[in-house]
MDTraj code that builds the backbone (N, CA, C; nanometers):
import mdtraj as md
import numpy as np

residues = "UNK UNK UNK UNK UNK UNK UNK UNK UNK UNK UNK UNK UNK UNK UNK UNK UNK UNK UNK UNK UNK UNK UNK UNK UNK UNK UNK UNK UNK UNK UNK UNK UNK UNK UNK UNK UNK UNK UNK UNK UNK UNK UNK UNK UNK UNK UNK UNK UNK UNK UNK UNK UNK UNK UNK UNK UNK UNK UNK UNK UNK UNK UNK UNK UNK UNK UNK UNK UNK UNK UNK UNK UNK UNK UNK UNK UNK UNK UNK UNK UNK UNK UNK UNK UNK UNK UNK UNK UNK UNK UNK UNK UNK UNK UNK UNK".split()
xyz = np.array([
    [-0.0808, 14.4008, 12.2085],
    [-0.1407, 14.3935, 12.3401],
    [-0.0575, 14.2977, 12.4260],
    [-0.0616, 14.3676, 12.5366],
    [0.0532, 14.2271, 12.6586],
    [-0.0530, 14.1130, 12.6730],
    [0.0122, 14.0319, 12.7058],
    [-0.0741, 13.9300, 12.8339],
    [-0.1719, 13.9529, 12.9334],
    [-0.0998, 14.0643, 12.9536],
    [-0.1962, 14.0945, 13.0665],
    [-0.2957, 14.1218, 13.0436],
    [-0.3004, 14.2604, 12.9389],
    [-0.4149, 14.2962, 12.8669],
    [-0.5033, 14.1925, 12.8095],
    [-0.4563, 14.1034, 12.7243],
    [-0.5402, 13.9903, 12.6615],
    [-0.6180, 13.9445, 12.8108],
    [-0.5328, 13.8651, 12.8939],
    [-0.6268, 13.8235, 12.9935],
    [-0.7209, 13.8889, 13.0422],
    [-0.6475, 14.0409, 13.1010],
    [-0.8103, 14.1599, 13.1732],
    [-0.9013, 14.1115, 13.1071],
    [-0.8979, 14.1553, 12.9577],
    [-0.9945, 14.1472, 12.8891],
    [-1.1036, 14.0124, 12.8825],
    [-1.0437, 13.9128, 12.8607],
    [-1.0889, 13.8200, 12.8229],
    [-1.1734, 13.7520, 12.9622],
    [-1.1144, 13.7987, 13.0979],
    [-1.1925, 13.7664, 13.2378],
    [-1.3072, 13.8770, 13.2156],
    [-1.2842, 14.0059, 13.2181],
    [-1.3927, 14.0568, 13.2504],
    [-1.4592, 14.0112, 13.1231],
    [-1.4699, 13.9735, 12.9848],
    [-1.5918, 13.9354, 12.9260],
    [-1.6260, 13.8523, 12.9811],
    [-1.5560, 13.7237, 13.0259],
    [-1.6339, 13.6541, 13.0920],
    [-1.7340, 13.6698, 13.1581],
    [-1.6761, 13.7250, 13.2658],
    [-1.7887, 13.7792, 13.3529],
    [-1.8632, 13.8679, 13.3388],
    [-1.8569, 13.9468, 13.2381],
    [-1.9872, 14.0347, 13.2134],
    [-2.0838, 13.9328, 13.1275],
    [-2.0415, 13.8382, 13.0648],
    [-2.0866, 13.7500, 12.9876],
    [-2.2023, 13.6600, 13.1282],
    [-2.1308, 13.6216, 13.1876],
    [-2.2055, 13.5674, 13.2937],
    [-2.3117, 13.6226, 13.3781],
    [-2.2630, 13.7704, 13.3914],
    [-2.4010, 13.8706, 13.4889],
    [-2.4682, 13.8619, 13.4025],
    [-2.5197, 13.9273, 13.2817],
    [-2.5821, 13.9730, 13.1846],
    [-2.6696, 13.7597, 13.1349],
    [-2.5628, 13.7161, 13.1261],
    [-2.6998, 13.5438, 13.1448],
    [-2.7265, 13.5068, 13.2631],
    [-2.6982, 13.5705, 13.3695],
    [-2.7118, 13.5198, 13.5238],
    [-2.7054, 13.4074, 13.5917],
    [-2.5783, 13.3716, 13.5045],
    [-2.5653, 13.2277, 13.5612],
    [-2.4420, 13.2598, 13.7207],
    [-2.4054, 13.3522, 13.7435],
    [-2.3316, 13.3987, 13.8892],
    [-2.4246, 13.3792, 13.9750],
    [-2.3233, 13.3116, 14.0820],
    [-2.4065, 13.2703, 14.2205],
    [-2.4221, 13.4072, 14.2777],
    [-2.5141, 13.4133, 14.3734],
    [-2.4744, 13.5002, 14.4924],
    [-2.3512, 13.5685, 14.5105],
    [-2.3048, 13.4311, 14.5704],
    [-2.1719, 13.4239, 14.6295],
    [-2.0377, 13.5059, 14.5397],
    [-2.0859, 13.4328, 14.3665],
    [-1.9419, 13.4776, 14.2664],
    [-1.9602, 13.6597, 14.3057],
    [-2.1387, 13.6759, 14.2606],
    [-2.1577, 13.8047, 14.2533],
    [-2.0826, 13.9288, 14.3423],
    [-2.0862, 13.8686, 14.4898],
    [-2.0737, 13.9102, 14.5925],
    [-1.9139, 13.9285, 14.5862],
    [-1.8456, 13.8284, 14.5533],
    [-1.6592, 13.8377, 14.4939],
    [-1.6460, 13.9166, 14.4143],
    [-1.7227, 13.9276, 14.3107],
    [-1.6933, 14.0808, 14.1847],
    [-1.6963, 14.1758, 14.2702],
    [-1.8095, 14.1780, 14.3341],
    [-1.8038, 14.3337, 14.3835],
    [-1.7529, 14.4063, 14.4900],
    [-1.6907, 14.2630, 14.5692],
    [-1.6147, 14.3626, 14.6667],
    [-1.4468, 14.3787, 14.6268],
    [-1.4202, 14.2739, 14.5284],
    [-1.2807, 14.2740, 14.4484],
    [-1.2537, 14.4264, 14.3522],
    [-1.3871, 14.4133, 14.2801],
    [-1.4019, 14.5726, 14.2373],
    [-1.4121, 14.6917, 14.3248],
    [-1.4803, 14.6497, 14.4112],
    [-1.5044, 14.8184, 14.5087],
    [-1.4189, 14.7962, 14.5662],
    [-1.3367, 14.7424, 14.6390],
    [-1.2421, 14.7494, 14.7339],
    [-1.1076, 14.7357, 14.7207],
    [-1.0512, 14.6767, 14.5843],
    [-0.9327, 14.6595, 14.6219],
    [-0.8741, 14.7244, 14.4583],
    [-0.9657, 14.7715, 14.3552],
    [-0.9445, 14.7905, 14.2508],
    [-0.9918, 14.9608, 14.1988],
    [-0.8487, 15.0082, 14.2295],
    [-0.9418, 15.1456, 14.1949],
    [-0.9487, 15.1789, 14.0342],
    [-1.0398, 15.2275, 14.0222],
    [-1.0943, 15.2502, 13.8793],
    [-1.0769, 15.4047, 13.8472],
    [-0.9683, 15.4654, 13.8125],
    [-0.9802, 15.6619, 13.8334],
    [-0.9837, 15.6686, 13.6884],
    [-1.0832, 15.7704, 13.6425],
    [-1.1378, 15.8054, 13.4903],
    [-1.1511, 15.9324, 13.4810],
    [-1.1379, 16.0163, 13.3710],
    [-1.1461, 16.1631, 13.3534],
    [-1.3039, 16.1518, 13.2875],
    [-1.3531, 16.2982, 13.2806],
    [-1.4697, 16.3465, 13.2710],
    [-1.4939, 16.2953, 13.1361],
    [-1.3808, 16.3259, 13.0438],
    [-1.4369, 16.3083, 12.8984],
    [-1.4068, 16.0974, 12.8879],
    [-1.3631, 16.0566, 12.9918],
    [-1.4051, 15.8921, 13.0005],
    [-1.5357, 15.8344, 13.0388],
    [-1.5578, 15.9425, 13.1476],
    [-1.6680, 15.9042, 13.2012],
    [-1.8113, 15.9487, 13.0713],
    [-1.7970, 16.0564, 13.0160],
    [-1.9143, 16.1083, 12.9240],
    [-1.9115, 15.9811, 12.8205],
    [-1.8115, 15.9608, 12.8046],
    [-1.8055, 15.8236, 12.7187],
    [-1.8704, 15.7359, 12.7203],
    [-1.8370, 15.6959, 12.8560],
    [-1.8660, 15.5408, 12.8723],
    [-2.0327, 15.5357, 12.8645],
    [-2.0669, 15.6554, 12.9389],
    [-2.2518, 15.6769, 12.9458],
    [-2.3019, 15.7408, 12.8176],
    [-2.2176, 15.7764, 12.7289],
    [-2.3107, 15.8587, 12.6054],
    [-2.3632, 15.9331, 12.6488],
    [-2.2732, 16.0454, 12.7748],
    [-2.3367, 16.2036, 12.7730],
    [-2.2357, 16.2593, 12.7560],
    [-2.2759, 16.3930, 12.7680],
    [-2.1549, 16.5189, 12.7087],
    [-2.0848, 16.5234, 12.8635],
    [-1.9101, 16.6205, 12.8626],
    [-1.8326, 16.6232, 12.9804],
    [-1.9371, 16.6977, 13.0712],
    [-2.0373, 16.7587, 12.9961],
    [-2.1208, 16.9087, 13.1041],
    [-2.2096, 16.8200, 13.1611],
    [-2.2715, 16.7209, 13.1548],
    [-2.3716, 16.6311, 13.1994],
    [-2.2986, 16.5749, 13.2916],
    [-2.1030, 16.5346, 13.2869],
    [-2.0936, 16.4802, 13.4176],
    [-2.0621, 16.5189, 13.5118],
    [-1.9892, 16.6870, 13.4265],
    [-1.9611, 16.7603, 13.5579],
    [-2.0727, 16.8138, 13.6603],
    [-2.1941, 16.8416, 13.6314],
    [-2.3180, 16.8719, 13.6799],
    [-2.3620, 16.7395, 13.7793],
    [-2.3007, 16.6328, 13.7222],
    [-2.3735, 16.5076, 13.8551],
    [-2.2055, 16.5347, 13.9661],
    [-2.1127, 16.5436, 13.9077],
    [-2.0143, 16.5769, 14.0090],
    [-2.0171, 16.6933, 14.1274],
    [-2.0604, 16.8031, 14.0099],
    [-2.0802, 16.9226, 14.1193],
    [-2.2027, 16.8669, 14.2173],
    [-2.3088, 16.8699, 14.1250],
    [-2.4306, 16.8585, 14.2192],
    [-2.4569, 16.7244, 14.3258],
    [-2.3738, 16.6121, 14.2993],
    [-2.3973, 16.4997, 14.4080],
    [-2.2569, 16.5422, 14.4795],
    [-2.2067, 16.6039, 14.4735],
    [-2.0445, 16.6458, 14.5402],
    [-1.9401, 16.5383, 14.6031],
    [-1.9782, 16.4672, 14.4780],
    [-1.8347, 16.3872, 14.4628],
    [-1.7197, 16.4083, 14.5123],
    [-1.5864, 16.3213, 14.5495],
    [-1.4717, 16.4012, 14.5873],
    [-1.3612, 16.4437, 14.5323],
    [-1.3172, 16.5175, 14.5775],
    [-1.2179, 16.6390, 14.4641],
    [-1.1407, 16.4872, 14.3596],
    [-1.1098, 16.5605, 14.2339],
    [-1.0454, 16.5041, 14.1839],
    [-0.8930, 16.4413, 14.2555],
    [-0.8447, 16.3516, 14.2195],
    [-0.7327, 16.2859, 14.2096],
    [-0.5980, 16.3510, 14.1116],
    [-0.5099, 16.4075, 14.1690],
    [-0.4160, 16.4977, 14.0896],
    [-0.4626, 16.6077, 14.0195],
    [-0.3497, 16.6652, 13.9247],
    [-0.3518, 16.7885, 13.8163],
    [-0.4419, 16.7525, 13.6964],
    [-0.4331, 16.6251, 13.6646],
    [-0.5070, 16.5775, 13.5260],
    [-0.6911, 16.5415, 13.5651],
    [-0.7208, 16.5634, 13.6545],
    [-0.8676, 16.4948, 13.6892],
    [-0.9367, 16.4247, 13.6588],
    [-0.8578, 16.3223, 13.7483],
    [-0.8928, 16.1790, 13.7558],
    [-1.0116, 16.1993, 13.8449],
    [-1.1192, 16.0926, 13.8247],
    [-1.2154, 16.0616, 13.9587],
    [-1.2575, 15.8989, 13.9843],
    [-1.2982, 15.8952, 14.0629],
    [-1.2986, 15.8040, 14.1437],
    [-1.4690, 15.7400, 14.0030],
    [-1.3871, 15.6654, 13.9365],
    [-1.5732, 15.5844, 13.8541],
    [-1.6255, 15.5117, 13.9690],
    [-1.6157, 15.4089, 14.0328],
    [-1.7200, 15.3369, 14.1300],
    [-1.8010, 15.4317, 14.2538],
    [-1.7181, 15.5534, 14.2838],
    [-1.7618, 15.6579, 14.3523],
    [-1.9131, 15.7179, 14.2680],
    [-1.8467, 15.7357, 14.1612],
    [-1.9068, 15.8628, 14.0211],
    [-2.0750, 15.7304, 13.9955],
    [-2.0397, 15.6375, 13.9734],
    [-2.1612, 15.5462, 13.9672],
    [-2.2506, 15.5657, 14.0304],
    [-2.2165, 15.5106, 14.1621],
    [-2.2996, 15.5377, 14.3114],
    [-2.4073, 15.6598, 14.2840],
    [-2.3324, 15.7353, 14.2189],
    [-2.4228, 15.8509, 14.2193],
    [-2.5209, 15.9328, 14.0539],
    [-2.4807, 15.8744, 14.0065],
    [-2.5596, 15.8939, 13.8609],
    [-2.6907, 15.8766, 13.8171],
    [-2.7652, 16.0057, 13.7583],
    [-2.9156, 15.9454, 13.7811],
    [-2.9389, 15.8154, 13.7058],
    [-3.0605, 15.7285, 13.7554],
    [-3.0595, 15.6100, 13.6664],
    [-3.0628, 15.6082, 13.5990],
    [-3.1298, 15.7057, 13.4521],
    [-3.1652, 15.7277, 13.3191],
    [-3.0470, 15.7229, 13.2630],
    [-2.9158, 15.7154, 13.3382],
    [-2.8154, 15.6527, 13.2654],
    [-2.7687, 15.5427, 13.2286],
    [-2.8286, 15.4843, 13.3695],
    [-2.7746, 15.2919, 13.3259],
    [-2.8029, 15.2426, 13.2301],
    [-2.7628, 15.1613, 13.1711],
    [-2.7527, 15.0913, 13.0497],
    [-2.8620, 14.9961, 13.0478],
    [-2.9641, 15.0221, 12.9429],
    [-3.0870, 14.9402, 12.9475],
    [-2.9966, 14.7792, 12.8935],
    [-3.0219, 14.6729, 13.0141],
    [-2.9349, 14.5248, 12.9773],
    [-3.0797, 14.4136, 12.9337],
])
top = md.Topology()
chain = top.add_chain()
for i, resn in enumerate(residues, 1):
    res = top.add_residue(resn, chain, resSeq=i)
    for name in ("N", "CA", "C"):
        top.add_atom(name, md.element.get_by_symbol(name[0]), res)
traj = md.Trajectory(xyz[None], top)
């Protein structure tokens, strides 16, 4: 693993470490999320996304078709995850 990798990793546990005990201000909160939504794109394929939620690719293509997400990103179909979130029924989120 690079450096780099070690570090990603080791910040975002942090900070998931921190949402999940809620010790983030407002304020930090408010820095994750516009650092994430805005300046960090996150592009994931269908069988990443079924992953990450523990559903099948047909469960995500059905929230793609049906919330009409935007076209994939290139030949390989990439999509937009912070887009794909926004729109997922809740019975997916992760009971924390």
């Amino acid at each position: 693993m690079t450096p780099q990798e070690e570090f990603s990793l080791e910040v975002l546990d942090l900070i998931a470490s921190k949402i999940k005990n809620g010790s983030c201000t407002k304020q930090q909160l408010d820095a994750i999320y516009n650092v994430t939504s805005e300046n960090l794109p996150i592009w994931a394929t269908a069988d990443e996304i079924a992953s990450h939620f523990g559903k099948t690719k047909d469960a995500v293509h059905s929230v793609i078709k049906n919330k009409l997400l935007s076209k994939p990103k290139r030949n390989i179909t990439l999509y937009d995850f912070k887009e794909f979130c926004k729109k997922i029924p809740s019975s997916w989120r992760k009971k924390r």
